[in-house]
mmCIF file of the N, C-alpha and C atoms, coordinates in Angstrom:
data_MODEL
# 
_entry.id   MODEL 
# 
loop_
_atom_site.group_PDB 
_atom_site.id 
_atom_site.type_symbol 
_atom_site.label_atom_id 
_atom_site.label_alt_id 
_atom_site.label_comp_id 
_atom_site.label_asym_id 
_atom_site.label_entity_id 
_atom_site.label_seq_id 
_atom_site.pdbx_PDB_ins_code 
_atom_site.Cartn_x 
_atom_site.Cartn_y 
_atom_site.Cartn_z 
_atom_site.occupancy 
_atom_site.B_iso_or_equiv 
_atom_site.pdbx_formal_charge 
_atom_site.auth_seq_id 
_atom_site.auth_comp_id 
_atom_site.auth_asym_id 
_atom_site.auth_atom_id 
_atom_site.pdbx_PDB_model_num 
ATOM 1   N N  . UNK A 1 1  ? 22.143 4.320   6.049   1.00 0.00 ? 1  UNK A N  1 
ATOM 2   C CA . UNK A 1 1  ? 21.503 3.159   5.467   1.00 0.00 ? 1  UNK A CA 1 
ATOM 3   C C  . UNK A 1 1  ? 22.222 2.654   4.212   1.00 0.00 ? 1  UNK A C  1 
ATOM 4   N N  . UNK A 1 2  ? 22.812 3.994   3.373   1.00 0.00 ? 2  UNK A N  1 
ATOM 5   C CA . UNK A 1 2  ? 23.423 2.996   2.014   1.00 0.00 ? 2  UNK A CA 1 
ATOM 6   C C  . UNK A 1 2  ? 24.451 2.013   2.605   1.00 0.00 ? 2  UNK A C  1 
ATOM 7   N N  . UNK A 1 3  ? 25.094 2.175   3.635   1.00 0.00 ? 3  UNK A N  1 
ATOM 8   C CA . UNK A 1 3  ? 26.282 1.498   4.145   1.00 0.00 ? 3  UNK A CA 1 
ATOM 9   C C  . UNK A 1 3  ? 25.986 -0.213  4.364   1.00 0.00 ? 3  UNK A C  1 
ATOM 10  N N  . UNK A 1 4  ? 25.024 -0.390  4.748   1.00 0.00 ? 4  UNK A N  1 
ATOM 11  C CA . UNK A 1 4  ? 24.289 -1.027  5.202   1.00 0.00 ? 4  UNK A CA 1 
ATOM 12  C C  . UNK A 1 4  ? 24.580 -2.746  4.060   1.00 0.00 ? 4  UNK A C  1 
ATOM 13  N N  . UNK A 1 5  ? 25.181 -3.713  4.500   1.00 0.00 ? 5  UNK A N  1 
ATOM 14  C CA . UNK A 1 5  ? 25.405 -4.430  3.654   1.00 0.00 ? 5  UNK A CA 1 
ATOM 15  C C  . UNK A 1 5  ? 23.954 -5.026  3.061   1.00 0.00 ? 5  UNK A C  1 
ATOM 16  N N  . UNK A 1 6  ? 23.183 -5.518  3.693   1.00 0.00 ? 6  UNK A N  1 
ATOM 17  C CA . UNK A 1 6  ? 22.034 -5.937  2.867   1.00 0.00 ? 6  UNK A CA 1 
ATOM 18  C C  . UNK A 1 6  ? 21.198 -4.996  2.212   1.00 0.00 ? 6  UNK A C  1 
ATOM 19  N N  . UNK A 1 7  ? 21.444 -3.552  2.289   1.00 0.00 ? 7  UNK A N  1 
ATOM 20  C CA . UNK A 1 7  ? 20.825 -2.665  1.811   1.00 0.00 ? 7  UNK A CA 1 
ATOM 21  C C  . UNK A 1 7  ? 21.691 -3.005  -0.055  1.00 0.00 ? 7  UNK A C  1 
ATOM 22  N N  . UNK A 1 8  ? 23.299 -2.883  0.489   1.00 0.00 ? 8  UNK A N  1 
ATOM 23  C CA . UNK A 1 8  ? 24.274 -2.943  -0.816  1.00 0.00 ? 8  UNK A CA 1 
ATOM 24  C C  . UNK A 1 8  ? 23.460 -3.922  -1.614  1.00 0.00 ? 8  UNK A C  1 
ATOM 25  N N  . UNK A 1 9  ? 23.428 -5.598  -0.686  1.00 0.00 ? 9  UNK A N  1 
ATOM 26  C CA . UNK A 1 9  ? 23.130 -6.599  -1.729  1.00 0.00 ? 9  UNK A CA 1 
ATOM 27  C C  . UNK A 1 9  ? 21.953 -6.912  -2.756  1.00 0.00 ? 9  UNK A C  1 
ATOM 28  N N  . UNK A 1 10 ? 21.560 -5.903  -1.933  1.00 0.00 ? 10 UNK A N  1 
ATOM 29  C CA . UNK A 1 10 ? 19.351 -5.872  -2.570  1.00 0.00 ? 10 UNK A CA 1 
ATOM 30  C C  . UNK A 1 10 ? 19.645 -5.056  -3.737  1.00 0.00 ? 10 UNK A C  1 
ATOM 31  N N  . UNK A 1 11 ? 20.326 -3.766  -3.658  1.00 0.00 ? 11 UNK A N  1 
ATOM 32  C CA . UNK A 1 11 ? 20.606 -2.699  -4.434  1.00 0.00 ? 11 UNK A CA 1 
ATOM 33  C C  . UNK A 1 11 ? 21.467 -3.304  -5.726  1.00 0.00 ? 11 UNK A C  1 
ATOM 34  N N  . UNK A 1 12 ? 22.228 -4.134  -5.712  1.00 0.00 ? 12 UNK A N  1 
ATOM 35  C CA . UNK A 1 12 ? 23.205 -5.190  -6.436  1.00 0.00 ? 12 UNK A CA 1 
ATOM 36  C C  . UNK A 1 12 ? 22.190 -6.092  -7.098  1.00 0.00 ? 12 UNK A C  1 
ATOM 37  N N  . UNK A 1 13 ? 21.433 -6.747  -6.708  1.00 0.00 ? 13 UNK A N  1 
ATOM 38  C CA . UNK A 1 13 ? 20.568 -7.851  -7.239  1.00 0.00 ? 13 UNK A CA 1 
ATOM 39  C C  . UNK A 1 13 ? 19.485 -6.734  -8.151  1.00 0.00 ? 13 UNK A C  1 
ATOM 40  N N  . UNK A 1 14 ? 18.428 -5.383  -7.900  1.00 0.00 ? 14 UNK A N  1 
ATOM 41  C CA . UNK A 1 14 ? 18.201 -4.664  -8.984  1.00 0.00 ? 14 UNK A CA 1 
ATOM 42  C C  . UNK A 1 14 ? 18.980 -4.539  -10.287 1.00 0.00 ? 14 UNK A C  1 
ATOM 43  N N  . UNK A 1 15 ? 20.042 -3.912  -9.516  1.00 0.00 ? 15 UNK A N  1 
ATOM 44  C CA . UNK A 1 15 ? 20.808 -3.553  -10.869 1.00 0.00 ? 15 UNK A CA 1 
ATOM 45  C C  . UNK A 1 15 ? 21.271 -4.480  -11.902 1.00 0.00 ? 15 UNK A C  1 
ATOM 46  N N  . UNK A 1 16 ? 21.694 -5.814  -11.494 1.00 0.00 ? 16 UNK A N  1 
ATOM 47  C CA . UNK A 1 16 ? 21.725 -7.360  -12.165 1.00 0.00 ? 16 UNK A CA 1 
ATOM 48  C C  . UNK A 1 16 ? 20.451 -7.468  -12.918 1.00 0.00 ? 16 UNK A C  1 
ATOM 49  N N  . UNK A 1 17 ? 19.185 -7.152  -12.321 1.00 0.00 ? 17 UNK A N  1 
ATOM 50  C CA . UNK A 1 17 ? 17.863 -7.565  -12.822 1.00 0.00 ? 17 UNK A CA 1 
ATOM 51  C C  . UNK A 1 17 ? 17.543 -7.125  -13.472 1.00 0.00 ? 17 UNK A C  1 
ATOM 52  N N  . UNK A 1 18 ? 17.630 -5.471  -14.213 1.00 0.00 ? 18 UNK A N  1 
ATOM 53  C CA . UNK A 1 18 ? 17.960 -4.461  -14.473 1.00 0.00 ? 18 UNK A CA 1 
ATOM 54  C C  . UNK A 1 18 ? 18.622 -4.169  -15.912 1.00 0.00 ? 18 UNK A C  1 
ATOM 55  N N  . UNK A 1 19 ? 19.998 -5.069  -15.877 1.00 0.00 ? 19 UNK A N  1 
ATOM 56  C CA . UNK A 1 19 ? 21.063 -4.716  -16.800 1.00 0.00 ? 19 UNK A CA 1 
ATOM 57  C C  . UNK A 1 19 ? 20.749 -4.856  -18.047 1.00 0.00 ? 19 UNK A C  1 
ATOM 58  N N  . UNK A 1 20 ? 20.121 -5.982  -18.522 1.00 0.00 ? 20 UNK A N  1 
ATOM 59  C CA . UNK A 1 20 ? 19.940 -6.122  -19.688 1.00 0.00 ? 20 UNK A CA 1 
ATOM 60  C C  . UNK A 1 20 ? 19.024 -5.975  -20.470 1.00 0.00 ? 20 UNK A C  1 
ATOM 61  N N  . UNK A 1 21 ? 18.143 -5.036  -21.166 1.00 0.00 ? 21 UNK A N  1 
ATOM 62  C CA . UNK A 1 21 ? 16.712 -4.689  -21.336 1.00 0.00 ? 21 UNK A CA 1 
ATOM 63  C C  . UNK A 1 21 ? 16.412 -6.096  -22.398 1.00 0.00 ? 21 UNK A C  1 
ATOM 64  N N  . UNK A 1 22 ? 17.294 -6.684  -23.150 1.00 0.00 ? 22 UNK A N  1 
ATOM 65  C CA . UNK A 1 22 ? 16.540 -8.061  -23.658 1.00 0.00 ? 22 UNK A CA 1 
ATOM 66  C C  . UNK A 1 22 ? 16.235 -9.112  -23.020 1.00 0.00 ? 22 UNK A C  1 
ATOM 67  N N  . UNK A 1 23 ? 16.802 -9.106  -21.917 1.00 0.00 ? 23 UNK A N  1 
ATOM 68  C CA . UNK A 1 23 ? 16.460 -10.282 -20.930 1.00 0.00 ? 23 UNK A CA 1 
ATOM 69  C C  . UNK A 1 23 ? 16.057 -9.851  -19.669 1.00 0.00 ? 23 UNK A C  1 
ATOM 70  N N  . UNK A 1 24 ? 14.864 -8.998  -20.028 1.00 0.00 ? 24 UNK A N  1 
ATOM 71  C CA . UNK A 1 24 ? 14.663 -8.378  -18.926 1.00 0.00 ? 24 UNK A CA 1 
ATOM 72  C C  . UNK A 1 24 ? 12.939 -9.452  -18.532 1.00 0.00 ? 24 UNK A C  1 
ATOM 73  N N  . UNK A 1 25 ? 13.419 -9.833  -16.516 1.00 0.00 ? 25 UNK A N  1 
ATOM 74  C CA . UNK A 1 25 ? 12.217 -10.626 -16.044 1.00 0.00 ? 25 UNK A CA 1 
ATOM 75  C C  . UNK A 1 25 ? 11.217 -9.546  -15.263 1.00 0.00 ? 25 UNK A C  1 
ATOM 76  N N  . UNK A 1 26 ? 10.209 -8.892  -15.725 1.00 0.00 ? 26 UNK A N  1 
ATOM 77  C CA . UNK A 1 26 ? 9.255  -8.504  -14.690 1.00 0.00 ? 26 UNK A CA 1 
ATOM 78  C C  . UNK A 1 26 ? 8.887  -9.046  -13.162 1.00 0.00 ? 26 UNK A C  1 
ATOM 79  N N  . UNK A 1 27 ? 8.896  -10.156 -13.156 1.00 0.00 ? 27 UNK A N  1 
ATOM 80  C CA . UNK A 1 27 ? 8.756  -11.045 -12.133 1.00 0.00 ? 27 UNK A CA 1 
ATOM 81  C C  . UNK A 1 27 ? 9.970  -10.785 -11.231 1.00 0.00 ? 27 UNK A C  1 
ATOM 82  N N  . UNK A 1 28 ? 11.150 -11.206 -11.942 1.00 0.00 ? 28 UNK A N  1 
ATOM 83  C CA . UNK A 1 28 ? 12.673 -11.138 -11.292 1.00 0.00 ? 28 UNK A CA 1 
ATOM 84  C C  . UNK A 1 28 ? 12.752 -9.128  -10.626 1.00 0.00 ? 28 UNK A C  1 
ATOM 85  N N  . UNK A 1 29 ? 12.774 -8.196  -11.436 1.00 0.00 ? 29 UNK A N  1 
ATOM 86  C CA . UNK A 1 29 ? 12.697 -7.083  -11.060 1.00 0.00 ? 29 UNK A CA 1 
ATOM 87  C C  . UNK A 1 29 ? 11.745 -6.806  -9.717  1.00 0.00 ? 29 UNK A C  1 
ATOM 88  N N  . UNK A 1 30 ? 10.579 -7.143  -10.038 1.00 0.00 ? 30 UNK A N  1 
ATOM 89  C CA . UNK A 1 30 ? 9.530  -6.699  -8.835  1.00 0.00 ? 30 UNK A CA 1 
ATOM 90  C C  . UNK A 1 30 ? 9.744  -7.488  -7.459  1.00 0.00 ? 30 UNK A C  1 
ATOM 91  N N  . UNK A 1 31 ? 10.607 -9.073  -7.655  1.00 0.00 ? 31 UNK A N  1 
ATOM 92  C CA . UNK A 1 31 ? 10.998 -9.436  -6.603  1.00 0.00 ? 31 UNK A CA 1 
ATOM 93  C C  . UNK A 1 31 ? 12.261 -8.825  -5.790  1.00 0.00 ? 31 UNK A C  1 
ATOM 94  N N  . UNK A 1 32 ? 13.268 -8.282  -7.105  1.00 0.00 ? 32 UNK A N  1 
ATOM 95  C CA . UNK A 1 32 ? 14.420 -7.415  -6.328  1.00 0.00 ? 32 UNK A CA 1 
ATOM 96  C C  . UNK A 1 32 ? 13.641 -6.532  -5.596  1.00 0.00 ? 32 UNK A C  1 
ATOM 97  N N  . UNK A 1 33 ? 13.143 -5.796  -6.466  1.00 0.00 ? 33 UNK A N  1 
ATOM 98  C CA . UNK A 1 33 ? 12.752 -4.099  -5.757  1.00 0.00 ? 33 UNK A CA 1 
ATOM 99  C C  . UNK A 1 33 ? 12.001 -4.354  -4.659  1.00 0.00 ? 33 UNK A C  1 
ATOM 100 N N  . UNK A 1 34 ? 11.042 -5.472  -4.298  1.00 0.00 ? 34 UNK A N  1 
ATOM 101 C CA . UNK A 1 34 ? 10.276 -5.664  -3.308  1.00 0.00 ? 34 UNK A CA 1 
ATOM 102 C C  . UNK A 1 34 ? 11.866 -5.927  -1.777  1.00 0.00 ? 34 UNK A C  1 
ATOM 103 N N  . UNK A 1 35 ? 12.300 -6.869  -1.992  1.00 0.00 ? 35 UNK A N  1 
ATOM 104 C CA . UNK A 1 35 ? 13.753 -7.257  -1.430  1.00 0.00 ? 35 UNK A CA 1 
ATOM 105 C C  . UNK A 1 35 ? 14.781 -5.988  -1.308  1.00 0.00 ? 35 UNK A C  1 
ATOM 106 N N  . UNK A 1 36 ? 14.746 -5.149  -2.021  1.00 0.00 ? 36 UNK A N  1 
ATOM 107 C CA . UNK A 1 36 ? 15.688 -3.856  -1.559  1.00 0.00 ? 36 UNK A CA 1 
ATOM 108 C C  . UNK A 1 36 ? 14.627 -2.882  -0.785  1.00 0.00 ? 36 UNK A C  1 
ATOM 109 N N  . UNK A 1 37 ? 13.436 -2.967  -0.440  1.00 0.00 ? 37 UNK A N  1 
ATOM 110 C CA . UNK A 1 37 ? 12.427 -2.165  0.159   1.00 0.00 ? 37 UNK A CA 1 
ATOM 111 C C  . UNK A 1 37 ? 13.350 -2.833  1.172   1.00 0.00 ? 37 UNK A C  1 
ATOM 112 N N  . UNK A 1 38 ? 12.621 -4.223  1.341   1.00 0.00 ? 38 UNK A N  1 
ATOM 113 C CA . UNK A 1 38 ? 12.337 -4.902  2.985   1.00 0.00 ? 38 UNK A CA 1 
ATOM 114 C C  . UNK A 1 38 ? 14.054 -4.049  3.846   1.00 0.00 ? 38 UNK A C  1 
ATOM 115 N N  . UNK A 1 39 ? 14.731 -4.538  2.751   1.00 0.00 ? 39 UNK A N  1 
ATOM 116 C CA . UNK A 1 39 ? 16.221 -4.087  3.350   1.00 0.00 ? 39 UNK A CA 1 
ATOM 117 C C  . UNK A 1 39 ? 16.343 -2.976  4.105   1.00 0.00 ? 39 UNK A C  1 
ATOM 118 N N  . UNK A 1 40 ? 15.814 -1.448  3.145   1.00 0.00 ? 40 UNK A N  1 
ATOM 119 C CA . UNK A 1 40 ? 15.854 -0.571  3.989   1.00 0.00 ? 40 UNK A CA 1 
ATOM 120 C C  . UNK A 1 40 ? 15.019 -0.636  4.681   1.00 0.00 ? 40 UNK A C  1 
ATOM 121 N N  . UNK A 1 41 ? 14.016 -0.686  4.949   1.00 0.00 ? 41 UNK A N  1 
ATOM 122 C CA . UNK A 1 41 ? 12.998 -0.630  5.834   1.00 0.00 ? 41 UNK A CA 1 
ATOM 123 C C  . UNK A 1 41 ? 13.582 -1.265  7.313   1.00 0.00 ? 41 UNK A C  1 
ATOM 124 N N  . UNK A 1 42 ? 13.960 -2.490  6.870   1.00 0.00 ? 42 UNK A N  1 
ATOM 125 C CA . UNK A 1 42 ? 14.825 -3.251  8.279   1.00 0.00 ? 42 UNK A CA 1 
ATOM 126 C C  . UNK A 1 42 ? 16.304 -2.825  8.626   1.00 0.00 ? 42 UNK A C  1 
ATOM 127 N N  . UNK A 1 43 ? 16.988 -2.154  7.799   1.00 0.00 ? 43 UNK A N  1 
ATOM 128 C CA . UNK A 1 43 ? 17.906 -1.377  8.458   1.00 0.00 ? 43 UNK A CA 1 
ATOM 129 C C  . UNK A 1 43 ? 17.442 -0.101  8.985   1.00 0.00 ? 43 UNK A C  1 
ATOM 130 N N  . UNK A 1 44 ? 16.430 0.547   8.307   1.00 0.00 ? 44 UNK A N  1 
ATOM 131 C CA . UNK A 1 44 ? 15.382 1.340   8.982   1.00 0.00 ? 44 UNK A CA 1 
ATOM 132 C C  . UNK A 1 44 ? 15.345 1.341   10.513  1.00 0.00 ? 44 UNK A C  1 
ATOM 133 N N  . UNK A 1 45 ? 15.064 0.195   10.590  1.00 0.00 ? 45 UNK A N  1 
ATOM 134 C CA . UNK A 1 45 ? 14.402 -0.283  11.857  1.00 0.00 ? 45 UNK A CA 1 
ATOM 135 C C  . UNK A 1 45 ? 15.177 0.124   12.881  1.00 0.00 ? 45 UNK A C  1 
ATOM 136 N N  . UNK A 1 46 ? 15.900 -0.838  12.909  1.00 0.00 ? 46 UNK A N  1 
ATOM 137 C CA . UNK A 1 46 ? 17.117 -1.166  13.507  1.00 0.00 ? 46 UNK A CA 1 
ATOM 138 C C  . UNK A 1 46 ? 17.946 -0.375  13.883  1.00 0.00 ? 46 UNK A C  1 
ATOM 139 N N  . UNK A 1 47 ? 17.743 0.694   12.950  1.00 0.00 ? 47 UNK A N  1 
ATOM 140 C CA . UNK A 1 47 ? 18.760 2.230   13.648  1.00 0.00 ? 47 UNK A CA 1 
ATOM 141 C C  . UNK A 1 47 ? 18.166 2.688   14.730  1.00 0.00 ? 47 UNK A C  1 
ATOM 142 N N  . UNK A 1 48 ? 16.716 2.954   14.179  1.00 0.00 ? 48 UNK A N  1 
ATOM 143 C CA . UNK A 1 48 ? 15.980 3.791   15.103  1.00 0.00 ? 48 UNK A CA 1 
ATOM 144 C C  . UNK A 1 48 ? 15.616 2.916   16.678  1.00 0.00 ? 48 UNK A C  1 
ATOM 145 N N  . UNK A 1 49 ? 15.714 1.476   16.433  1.00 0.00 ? 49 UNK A N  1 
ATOM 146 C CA . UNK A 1 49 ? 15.680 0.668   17.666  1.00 0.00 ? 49 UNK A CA 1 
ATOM 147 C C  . UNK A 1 49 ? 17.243 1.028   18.682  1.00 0.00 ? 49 UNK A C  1 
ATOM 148 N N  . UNK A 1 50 ? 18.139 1.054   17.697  1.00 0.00 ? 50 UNK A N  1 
ATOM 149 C CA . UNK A 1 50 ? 19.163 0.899   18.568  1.00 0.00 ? 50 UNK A CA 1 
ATOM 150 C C  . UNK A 1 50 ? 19.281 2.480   19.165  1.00 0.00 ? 50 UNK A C  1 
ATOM 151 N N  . UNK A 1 51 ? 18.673 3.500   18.833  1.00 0.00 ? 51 UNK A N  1 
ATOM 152 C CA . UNK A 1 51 ? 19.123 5.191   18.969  1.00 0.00 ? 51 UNK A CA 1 
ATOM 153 C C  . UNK A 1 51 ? 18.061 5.343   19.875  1.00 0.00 ? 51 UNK A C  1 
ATOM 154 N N  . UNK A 1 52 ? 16.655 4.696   20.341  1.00 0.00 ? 52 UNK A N  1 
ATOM 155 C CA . UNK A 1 52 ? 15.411 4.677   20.927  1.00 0.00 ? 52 UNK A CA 1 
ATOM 156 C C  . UNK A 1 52 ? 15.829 4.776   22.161  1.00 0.00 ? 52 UNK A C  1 
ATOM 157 N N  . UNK A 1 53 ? 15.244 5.296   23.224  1.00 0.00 ? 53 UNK A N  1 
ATOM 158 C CA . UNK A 1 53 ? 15.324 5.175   24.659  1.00 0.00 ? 53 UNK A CA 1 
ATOM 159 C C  . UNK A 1 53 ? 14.361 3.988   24.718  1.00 0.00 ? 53 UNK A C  1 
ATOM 160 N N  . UNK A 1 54 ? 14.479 3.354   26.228  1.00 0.00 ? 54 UNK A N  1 
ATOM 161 C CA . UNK A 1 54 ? 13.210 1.949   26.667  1.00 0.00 ? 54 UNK A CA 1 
ATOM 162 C C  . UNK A 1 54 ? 11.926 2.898   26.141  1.00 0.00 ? 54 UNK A C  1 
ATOM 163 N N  . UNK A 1 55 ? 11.638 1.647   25.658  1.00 0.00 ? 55 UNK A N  1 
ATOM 164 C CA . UNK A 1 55 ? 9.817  1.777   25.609  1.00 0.00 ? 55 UNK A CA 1 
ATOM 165 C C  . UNK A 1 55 ? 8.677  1.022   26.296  1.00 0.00 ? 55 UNK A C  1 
ATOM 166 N N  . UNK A 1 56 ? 7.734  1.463   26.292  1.00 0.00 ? 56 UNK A N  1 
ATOM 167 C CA . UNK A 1 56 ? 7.315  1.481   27.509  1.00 0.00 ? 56 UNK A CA 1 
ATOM 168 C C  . UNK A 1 56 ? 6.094  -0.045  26.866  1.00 0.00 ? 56 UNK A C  1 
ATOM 169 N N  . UNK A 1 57 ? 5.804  -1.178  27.267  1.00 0.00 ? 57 UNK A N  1 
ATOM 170 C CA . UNK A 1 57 ? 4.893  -1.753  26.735  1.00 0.00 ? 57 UNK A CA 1 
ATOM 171 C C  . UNK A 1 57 ? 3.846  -1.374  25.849  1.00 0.00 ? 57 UNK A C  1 
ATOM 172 N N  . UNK A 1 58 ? 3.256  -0.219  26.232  1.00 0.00 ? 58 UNK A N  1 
ATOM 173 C CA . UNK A 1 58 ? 2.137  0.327   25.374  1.00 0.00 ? 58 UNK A CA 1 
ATOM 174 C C  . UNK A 1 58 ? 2.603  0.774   24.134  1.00 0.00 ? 58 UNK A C  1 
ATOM 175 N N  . UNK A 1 59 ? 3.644  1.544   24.235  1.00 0.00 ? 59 UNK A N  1 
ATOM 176 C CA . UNK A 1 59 ? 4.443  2.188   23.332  1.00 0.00 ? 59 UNK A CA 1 
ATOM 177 C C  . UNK A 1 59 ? 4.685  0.998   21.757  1.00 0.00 ? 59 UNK A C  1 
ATOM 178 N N  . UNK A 1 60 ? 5.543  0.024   22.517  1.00 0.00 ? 60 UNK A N  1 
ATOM 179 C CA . UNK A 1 60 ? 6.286  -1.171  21.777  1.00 0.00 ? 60 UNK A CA 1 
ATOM 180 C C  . UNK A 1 60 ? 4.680  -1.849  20.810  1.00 0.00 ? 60 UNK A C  1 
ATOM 181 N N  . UNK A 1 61 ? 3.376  -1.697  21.608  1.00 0.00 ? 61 UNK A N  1 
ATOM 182 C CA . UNK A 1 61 ? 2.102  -2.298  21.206  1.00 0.00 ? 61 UNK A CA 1 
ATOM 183 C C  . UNK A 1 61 ? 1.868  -2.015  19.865  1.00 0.00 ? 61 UNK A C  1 
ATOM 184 N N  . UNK A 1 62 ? 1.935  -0.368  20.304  1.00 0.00 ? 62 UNK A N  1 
ATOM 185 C CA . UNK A 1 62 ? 1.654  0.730   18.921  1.00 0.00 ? 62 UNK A CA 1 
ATOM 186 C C  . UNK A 1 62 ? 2.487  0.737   17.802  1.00 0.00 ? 62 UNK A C  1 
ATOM 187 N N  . UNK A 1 63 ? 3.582  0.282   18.374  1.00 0.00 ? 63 UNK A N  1 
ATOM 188 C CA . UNK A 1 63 ? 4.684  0.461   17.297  1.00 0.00 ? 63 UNK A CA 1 
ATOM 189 C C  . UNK A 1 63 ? 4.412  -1.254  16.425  1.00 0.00 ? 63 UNK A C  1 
ATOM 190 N N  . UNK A 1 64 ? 4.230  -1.624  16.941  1.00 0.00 ? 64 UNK A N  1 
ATOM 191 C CA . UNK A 1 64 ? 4.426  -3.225  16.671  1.00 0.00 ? 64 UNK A CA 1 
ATOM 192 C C  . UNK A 1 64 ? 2.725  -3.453  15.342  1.00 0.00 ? 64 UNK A C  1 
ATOM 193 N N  . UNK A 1 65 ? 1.721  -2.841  15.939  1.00 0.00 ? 65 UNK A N  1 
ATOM 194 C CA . UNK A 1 65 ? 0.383  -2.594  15.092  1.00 0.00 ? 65 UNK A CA 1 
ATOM 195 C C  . UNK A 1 65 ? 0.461  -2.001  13.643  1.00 0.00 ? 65 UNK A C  1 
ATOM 196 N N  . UNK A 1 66 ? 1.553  -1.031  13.530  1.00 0.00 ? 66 UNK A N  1 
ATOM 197 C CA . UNK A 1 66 ? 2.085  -0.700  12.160  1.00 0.00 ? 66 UNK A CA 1 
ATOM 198 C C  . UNK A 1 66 ? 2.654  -1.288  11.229  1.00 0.00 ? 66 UNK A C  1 
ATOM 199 N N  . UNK A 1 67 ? 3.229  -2.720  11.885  1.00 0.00 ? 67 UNK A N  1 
ATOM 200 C CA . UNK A 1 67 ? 3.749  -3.375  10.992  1.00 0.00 ? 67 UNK A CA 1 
ATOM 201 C C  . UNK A 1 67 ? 3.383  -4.634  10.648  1.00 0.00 ? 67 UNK A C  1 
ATOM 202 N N  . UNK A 1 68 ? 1.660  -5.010  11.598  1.00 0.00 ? 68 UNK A N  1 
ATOM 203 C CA . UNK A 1 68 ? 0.971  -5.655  10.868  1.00 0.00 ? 68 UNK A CA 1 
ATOM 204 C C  . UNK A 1 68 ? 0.243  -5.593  9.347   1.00 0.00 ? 68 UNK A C  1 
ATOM 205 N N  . UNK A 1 69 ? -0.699 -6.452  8.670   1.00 0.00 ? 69 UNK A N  1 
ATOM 206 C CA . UNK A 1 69 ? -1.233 -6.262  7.507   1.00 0.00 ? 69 UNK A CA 1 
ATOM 207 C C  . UNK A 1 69 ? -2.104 -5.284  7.236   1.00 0.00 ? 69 UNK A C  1 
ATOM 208 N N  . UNK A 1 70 ? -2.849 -4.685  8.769   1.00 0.00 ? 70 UNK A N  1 
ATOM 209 C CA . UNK A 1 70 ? -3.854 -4.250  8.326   1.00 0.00 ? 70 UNK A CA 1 
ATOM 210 C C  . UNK A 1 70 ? -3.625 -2.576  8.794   1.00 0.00 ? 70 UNK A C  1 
ATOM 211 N N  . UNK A 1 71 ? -2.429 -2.711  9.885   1.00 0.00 ? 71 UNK A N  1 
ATOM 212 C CA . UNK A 1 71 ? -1.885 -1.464  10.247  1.00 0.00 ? 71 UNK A CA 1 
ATOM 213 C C  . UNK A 1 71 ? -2.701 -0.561  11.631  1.00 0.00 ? 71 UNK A C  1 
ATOM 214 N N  . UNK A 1 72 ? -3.570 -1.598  11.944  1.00 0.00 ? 72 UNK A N  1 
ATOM 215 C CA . UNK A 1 72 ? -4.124 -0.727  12.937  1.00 0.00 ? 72 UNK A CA 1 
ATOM 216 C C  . UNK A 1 72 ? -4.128 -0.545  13.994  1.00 0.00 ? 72 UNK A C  1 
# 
């Protein structure tokens, strides 16, 4: 996952957000760090999609319910 270029660029935009403790934006930070989650999470994904054997409709249902809002 570190390899992962949008993982790099999310991780890059913290550390920018980050650098300077006098000009430091709460707002700007919590939007990086939220944006370097999504990153790994979706390179996350994506590994484990591409390494997955077929799934089976029901399967894909369950999996797909976790990543609604309410998770259920």
């Amino acid at each position: 996952m570190p390899h992962d270029p949008r993982v790099q660029k999310a991780l890059s935009r913290v550390a920018r957000a980050t650098r300077h403790p006098a000009n430091v934006d709460p707002a700007e930070i919590a939007e990086a760090r939220a944006a370097l989650a999504e990153a790994k999470i979706q390179a996350y994904i994506e590994k484990a999609v591409a390494e997955a054997p077929p799934l089976s409709a029901e399967r894909r249902a369950r999996i797909a319910r976790l990543l609604t809002a309410d998770g259920a």
